[in-house]
C-alpha positions as CSV (number, residue, x, y, z in Angstrom):
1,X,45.1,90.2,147.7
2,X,47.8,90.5,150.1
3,X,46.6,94.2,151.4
4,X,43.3,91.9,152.4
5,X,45.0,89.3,154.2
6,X,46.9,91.5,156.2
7,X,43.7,93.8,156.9
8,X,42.1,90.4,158.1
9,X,45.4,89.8,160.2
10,X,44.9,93.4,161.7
11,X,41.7,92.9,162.3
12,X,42.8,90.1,164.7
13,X,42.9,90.9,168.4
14,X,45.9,88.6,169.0
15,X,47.9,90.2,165.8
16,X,46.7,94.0,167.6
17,X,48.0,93.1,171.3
18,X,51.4,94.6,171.4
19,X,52.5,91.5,173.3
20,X,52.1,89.1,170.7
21,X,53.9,91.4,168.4
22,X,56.7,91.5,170.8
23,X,56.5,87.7,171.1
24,X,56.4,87.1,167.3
25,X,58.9,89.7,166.6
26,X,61.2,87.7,169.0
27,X,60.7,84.5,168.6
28,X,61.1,85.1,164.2
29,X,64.5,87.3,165.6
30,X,65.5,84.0,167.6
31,X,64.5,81.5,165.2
32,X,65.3,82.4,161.9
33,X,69.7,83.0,162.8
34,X,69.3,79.2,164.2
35,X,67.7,77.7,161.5
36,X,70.1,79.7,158.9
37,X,72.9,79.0,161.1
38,X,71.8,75.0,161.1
39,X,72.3,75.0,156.9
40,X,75.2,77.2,157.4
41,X,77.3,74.7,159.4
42,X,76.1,71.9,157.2
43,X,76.8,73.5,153.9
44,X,80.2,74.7,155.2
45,X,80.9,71.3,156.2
46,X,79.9,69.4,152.7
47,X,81.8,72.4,150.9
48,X,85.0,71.6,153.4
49,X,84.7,68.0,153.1
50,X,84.1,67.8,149.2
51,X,87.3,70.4,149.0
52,X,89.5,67.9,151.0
53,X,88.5,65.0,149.4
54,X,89.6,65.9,145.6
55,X,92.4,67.5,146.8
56,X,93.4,64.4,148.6
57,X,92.6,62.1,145.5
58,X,93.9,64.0,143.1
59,X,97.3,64.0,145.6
60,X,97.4,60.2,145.2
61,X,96.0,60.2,141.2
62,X,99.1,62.3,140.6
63,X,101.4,60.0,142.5
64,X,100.0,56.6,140.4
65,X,100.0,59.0,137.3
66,X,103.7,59.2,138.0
67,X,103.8,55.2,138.1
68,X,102.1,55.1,135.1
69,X,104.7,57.1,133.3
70,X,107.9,55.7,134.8
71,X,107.2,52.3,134.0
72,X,105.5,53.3,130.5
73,X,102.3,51.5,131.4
74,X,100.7,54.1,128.4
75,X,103.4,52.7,125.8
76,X,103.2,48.8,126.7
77,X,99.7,48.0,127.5
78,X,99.8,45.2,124.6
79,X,103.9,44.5,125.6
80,X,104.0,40.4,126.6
81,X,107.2,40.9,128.2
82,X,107.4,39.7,131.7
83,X,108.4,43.0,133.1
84,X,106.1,45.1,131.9
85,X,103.7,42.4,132.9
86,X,104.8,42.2,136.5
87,X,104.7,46.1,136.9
88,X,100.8,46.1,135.2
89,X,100.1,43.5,138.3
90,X,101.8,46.4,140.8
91,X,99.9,49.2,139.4
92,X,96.5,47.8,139.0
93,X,96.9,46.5,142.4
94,X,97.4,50.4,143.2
95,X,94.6,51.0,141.5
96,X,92.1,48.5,142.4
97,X,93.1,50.0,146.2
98,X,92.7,53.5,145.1
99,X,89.2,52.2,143.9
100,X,88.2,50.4,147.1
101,X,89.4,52.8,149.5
102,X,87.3,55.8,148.0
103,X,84.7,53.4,146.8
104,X,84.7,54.4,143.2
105,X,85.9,53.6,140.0
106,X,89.2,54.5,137.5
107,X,89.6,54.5,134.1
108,X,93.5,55.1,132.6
109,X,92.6,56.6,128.8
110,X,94.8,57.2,126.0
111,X,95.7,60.0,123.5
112,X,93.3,57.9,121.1
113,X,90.5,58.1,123.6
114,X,91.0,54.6,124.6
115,X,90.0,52.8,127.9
116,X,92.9,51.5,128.9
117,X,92.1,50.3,132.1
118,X,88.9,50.2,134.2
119,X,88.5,48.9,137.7
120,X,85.5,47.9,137.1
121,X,86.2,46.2,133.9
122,X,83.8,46.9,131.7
123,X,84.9,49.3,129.4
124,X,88.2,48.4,129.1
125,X,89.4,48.4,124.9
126,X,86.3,51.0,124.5
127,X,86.1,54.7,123.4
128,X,85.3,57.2,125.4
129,X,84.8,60.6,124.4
130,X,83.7,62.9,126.9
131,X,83.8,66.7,127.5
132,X,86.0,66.7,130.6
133,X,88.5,64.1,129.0
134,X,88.7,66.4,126.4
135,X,89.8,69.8,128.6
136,X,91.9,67.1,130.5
137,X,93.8,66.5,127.1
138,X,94.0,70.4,126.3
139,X,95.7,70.6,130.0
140,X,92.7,71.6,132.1
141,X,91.9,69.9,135.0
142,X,88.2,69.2,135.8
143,X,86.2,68.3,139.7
144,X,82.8,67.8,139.3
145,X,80.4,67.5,142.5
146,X,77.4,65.8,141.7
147,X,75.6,65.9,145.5
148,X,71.9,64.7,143.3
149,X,74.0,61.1,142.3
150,X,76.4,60.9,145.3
151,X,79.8,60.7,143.3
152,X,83.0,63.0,142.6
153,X,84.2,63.3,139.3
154,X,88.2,63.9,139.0
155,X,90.4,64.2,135.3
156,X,93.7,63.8,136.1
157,X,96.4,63.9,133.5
158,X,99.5,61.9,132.8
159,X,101.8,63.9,132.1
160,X,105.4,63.0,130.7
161,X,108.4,65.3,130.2
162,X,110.8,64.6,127.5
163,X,113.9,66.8,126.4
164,X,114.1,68.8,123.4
165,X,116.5,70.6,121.3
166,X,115.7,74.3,121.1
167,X,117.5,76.4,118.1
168,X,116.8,79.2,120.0
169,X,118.7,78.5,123.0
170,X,121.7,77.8,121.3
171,X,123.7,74.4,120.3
172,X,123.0,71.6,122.4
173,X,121.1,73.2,124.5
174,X,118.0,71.5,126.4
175,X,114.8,72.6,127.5
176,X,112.1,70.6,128.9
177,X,108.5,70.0,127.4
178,X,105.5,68.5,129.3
179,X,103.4,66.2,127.1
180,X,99.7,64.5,127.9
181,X,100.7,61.0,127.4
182,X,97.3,59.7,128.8
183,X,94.4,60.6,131.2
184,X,92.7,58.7,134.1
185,X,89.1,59.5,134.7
186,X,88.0,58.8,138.3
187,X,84.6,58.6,140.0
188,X,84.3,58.4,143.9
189,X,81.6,58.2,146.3
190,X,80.2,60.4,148.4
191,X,79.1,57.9,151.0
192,X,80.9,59.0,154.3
193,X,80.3,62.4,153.7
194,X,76.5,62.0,153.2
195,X,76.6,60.0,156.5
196,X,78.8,62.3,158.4
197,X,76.3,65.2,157.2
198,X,73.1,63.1,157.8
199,X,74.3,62.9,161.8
200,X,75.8,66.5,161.8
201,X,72.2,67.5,160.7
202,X,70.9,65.3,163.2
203,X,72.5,67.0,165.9
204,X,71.7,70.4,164.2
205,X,68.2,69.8,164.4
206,X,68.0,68.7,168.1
207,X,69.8,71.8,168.9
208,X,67.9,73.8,167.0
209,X,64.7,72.5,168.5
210,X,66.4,72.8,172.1
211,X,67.2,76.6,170.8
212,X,63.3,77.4,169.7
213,X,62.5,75.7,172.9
214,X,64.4,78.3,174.8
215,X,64.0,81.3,172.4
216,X,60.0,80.7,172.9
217,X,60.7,80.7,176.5
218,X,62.7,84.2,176.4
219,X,60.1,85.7,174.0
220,X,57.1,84.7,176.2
221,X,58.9,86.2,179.5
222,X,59.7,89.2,177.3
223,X,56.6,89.9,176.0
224,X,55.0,89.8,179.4
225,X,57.4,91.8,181.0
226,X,57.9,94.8,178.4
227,X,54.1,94.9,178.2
228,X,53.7,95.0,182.5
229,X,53.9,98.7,182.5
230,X,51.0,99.2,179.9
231,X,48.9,96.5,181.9
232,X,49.6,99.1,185.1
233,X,48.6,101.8,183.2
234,X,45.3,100.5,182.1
235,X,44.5,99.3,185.4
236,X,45.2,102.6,186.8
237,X,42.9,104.3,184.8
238,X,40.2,101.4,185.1
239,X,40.5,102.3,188.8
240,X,39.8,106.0,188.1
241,X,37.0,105.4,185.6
242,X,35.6,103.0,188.2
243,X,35.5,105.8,190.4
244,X,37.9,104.2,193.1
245,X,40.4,106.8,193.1
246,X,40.9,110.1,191.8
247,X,44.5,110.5,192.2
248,X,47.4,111.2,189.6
249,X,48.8,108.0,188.4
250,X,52.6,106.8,187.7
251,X,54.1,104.6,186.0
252,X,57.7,105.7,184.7
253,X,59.1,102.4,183.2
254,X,59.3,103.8,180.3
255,X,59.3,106.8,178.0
256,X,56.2,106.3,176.3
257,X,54.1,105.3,179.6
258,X,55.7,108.7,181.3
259,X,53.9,110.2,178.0
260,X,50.6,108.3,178.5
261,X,50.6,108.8,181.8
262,X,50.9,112.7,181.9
263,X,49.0,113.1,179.1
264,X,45.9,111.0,181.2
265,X,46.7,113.0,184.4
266,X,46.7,116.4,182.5
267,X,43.2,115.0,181.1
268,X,41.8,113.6,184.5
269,X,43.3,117.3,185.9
270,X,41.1,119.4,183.2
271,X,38.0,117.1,184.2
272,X,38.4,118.0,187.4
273,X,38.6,121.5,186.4
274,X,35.7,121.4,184.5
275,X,33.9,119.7,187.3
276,X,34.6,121.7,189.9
277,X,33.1,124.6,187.3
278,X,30.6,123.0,186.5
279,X,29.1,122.7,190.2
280,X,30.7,126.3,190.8
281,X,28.6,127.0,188.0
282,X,25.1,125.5,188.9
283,X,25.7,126.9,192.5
284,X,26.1,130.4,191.7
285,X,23.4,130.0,189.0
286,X,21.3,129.0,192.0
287,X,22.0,131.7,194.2
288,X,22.1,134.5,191.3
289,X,18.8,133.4,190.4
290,X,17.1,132.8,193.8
291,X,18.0,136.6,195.1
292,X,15.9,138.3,193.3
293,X,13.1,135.8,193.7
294,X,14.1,136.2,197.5
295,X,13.2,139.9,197.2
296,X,10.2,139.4,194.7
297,X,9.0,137.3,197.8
298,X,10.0,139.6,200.5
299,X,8.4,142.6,198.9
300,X,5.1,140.9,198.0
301,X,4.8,139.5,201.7
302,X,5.2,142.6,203.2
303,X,2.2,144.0,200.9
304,X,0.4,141.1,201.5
305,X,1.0,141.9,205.5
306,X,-0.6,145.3,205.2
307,X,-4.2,145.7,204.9
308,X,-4.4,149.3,204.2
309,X,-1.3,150.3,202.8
310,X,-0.6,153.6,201.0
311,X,-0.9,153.6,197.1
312,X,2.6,155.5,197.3
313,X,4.2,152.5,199.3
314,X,2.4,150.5,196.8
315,X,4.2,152.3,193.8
316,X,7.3,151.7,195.6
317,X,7.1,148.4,196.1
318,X,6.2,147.3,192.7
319,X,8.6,149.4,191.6
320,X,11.7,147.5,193.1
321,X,9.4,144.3,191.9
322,X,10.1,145.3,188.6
323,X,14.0,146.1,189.2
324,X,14.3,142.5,190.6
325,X,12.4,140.7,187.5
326,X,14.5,142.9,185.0
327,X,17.3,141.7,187.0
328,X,16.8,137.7,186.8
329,X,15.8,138.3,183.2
330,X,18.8,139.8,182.4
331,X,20.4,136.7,184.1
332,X,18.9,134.7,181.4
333,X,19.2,136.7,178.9
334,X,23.2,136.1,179.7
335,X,23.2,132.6,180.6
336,X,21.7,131.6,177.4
337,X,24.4,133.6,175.6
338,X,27.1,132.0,177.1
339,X,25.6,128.4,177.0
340,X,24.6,129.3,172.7
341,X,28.5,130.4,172.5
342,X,29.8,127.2,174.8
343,X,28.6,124.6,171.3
344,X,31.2,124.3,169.4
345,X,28.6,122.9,166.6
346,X,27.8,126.8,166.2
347,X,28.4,128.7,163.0
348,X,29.5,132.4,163.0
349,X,27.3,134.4,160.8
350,X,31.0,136.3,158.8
351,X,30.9,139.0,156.7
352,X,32.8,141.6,155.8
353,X,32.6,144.6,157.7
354,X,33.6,148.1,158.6
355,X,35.5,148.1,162.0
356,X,35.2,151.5,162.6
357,X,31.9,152.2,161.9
358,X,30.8,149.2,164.2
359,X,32.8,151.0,166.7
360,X,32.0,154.1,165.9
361,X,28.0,153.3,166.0
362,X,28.3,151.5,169.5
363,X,30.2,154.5,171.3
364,X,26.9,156.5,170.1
365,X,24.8,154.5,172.1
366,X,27.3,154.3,175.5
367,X,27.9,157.6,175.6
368,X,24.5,158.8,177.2
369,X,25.9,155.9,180.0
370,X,29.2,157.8,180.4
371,X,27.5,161.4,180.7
372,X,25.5,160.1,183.4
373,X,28.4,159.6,185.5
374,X,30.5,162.3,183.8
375,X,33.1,160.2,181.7
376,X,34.5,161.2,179.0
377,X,34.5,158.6,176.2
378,X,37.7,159.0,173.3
379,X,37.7,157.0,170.0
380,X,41.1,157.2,168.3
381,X,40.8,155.1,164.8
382,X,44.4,154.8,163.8
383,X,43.3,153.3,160.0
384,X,40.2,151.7,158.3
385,X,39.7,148.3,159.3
386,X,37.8,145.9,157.0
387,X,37.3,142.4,158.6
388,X,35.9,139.4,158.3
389,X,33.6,138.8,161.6
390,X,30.2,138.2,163.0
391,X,28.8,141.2,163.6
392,X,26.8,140.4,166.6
393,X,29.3,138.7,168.8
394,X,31.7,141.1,167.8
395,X,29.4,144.4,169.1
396,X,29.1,142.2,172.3
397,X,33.1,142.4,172.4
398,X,33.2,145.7,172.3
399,X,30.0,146.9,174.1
400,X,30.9,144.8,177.0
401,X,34.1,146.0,177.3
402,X,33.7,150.0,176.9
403,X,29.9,149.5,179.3
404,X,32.5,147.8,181.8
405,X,34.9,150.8,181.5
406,X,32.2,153.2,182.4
407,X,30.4,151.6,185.0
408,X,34.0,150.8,186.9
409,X,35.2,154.2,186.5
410,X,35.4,157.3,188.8
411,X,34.0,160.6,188.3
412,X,35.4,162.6,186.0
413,X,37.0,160.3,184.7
414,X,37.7,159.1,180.7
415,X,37.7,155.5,178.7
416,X,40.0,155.6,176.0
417,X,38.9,153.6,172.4
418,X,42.1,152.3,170.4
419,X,41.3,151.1,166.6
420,X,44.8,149.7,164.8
421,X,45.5,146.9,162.5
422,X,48.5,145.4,161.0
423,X,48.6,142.9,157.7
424,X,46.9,140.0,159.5
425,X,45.0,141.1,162.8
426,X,42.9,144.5,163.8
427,X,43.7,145.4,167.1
428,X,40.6,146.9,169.8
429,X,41.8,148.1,173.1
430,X,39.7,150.0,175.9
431,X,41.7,152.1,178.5
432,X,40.2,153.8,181.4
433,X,41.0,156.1,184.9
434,X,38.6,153.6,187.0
435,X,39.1,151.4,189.9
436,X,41.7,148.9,188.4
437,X,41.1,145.1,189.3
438,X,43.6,143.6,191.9
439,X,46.7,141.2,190.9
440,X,45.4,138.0,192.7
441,X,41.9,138.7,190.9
442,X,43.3,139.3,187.2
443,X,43.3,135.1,186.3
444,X,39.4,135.0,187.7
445,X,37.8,137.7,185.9
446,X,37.0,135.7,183.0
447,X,35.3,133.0,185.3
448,X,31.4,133.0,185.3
449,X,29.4,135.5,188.0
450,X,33.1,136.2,189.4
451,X,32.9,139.8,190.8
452,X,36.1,141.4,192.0
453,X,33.8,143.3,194.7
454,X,30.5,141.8,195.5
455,X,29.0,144.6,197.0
456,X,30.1,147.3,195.1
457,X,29.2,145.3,191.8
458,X,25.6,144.8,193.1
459,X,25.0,148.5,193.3
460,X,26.6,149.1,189.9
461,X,24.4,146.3,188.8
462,X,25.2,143.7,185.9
463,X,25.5,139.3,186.1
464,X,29.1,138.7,186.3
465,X,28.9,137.2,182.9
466,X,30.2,139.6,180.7
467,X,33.3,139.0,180.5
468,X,33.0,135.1,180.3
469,X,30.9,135.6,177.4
470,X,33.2,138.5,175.5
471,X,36.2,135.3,176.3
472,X,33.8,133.2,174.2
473,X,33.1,135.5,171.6
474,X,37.0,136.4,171.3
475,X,37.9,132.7,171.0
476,X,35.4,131.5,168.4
477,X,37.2,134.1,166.0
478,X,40.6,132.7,166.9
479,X,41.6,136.0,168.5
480,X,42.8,136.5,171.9
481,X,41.9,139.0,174.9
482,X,44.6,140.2,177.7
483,X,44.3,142.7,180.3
484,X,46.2,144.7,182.3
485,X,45.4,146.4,185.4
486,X,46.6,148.9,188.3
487,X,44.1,149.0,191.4
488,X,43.2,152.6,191.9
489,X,44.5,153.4,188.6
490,X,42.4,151.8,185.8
491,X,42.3,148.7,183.4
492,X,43.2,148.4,179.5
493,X,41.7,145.8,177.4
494,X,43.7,144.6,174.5
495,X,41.3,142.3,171.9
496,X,43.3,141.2,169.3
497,X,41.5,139.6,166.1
498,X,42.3,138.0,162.8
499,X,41.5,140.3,159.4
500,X,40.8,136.8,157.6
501,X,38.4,134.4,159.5
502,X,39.9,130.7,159.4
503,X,37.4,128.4,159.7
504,X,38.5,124.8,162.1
């Protein structure tokens, strides 16, 4: 039932701002020590007064006690003798002002549980047999608070020491004995103390109220200004998603806006990225795409232009028309790859399979390319390689690669295939004599229809999107690709691939 409650409470956007949790969390951190501290200081006080006032009672109890003993008011009570008579007047005068000044009541009891006396004289000649009276009598002294009734309830004994002979102490010696002759059993208000606490609380409660005044005050001013930095932040990113600026934002209050922040400008920087690629991309789509329609067009016009053109110009012509359409289909062909590997939503198609015969199998069919132009193609398999992979997009890995070796290489030159594995990855690199790529071009090669040498590339042929889409393939088995390259000198690929696909 409470798990609900709370949920509901969550659920509530005033409970979810941060401010009002700072305000609550305040004000119950403000409140709470004065209200505690208000009963504090009044308990302490009733405990302090309530202390002083039995001690001070029983002060002047033993004092009368004393009275009572020296003039042997316990021994005479019934005595008609004037003296005894004239020092009863004395002591209940004592006592009737004991009784007025505290505002309560004593009763003088003796050993046979007697009233003796009662201030308020209506017990007087009566027994009274009571727990407290009892301890009193057995030499324990009892203080009872009753705060419910508004009294004090003192025993107080009276105590008389007589001198007794003591075998053990030798002849004649002495030794003194305390004996209960009697025991007076007071009650006194509480009155002044009630009052005195009643105004204390008073006071206690106007100063608490002042306090909450002020602590909601504080809490308020707090709340607003610890939350300022996160209302800047939203309002800077407002700004950007608006569109009116595209500009890093700051805010370093504090720690966790410094966090939020860079974490927003490393986000707003990758959008940029990714916009900027994207139009890079759509641009160079364009152009790849409208050249060879731009020499389709060309070519047909000049056909068009001559009436009575050879057949062998003809032939020619239609010839390179073909070249051209191979050439944008190709383009496709690639750019529907690439955007098929881009979905994340795409399943590989893993199985278990043979490394080296996959390898093996697409050096077969490259190596008519690399006779062509007189390269010498090396496969060095250092151990079987069984691995879990999608066959397809792993032959793109490797054909890319090793056709990319061959076309970029010089005469006479060799491309160098490396099989290896360890306990957890199987390692494919391609090394060749070729052209090399240059330093400031390594970190772009990856990037679609990037070409280290335009010109050069166009009579080699190919889309610039191999690479981009061998990246892809690389990625989506949670293996990595890096490259190193001298220009002049040649280029090694180093593919590096887990034995045990890990699906996300």
């Amino acid at each position: 039932m409470n798990t609900k409650i709370w949920e509901k409470l969550e659920q509530m956007v005033m409970l979810r701002s941060l401010r009002a949790r700072i305000f609550v969390i305040v004000l119950v951190v403000g409140i709470v020590p004065s209200v505690v501290m208000r009963y504090g200081i009044v308990n302490n006080y009733e405990e302090r007064a309530v202390g002083h006032r039995i001690t001070e009672v029983q002060n002047q109890l033993m004092i009368l006690a004393n009275h009572l003993i020296g003039n042997n008011y316990l021994m005479n009570y019934m005595s008609e003798e004037q003296t005894y008579r004239n020092s009863k007047e004395v002591i209940d005068a004592e006592l009737e002002m004991l009784s007025n000044l505290y505002e309560g009541r004593v009763m003088i009891i003796n050993k046979n549980l007697k009233v003796v006396t009662d201030t308020y004289g209506i017990s007087e000649g009566k027994t009274i047999i009571s727990e407290e009276v009892i301890k009193c009598f057995q030499g324990q002294n009892t203080a009872h608070y009753a705060p419910e009734f508004g009294y004090i309830e003192l025993t107080t004994p009276i105590t008389n020491t007589v001198a007794t002979n003591t075998a053990n102490v030798g002849e004649g010696a002495k030794a003194d004995a305390n004996q209960i002759q009697g025991v007076m059993l007071t009650s006194i208000a509480t009155t002044s103390i009630v009052e005195t606490m009643e105004i204390l609380n008073r006071k206690a409660f106007l100063l608490e109220i002042l306090m909450i005044m002020i602590i909601i005050a504080c809490a308020w001013v707090l709340s607003t200004v610890l939350t300022k930095p996160f209302s800047r932040v939203t309002e800077a990113i407002n700004e950007v998603k608006a569109g009116y600026s595209d500009e890093s934002i700051s805010v370093p209050d504090y720690v966790e806006t410094v966090h939020i922040v860079d974490a927003f400008n490393q986000l707003l920087k990758r959008m940029k990225a990714l916009d900027d690629s994207r139009q890079e991309f759509v641009a160079n789509v364009s152009h790849e795409l409208k050249t060879p329609m731009t020499s389709i067009k060309v070519l047909a016009d000049s056909l068009l232009s001559q009436e009575n053109a050879p057949a062998e110009l003809y032939r020619e012509f239609m010839e390179d028309i073909v070249s051209e359409i191979d050439r944008e289909n190709q383009i496709i062909t690639d750019l529907l790859a690439l955007v098929k590997m881009d979905k994340r939503a795409q399943e590989l198609n893993i199985a278990s399979l043979n490394i080296n015969e996959l390898a093996e199998l697409i050096l077969k069919r490259l190596r008519p390319i690399a006779r062509k132009k007189d390269v010498e193609v090396v496969f060095e398999s250092i151990r079987p390689v069984i691995a879990e992979v999608d066959e397809v997009k792993i032959s793109l890995v490797m054909t890319n690669l090793v056709e990319n070796s061959i076309k970029y290489n010089k005469e006479h030159g060799w491309v160098k295939v490396l099989l290896d594995a360890d306990h957890q990855y199987f390692t494919f690199e391609v090394s060749d004599s070729g052209i090399g790529i240059p330093e400031d071009s390594l970190a772009h090669i990856y990037e679609r229809f990037y070409r280290v040498d335009k010109s050069h590339s166009r009579e080699i042929g190919g889309t610039g999107l191999g690479l981009a889409i061998t990246k892809n393939a690389v990625l989506m088995h949670r293996g990595s690709i890096t490259v190193t390259s001298r220009e002049g000198e040649g280029t090694s690929f180093l593919v590096k691939i887990p034995l045990n696909y890990i699906s996300s």
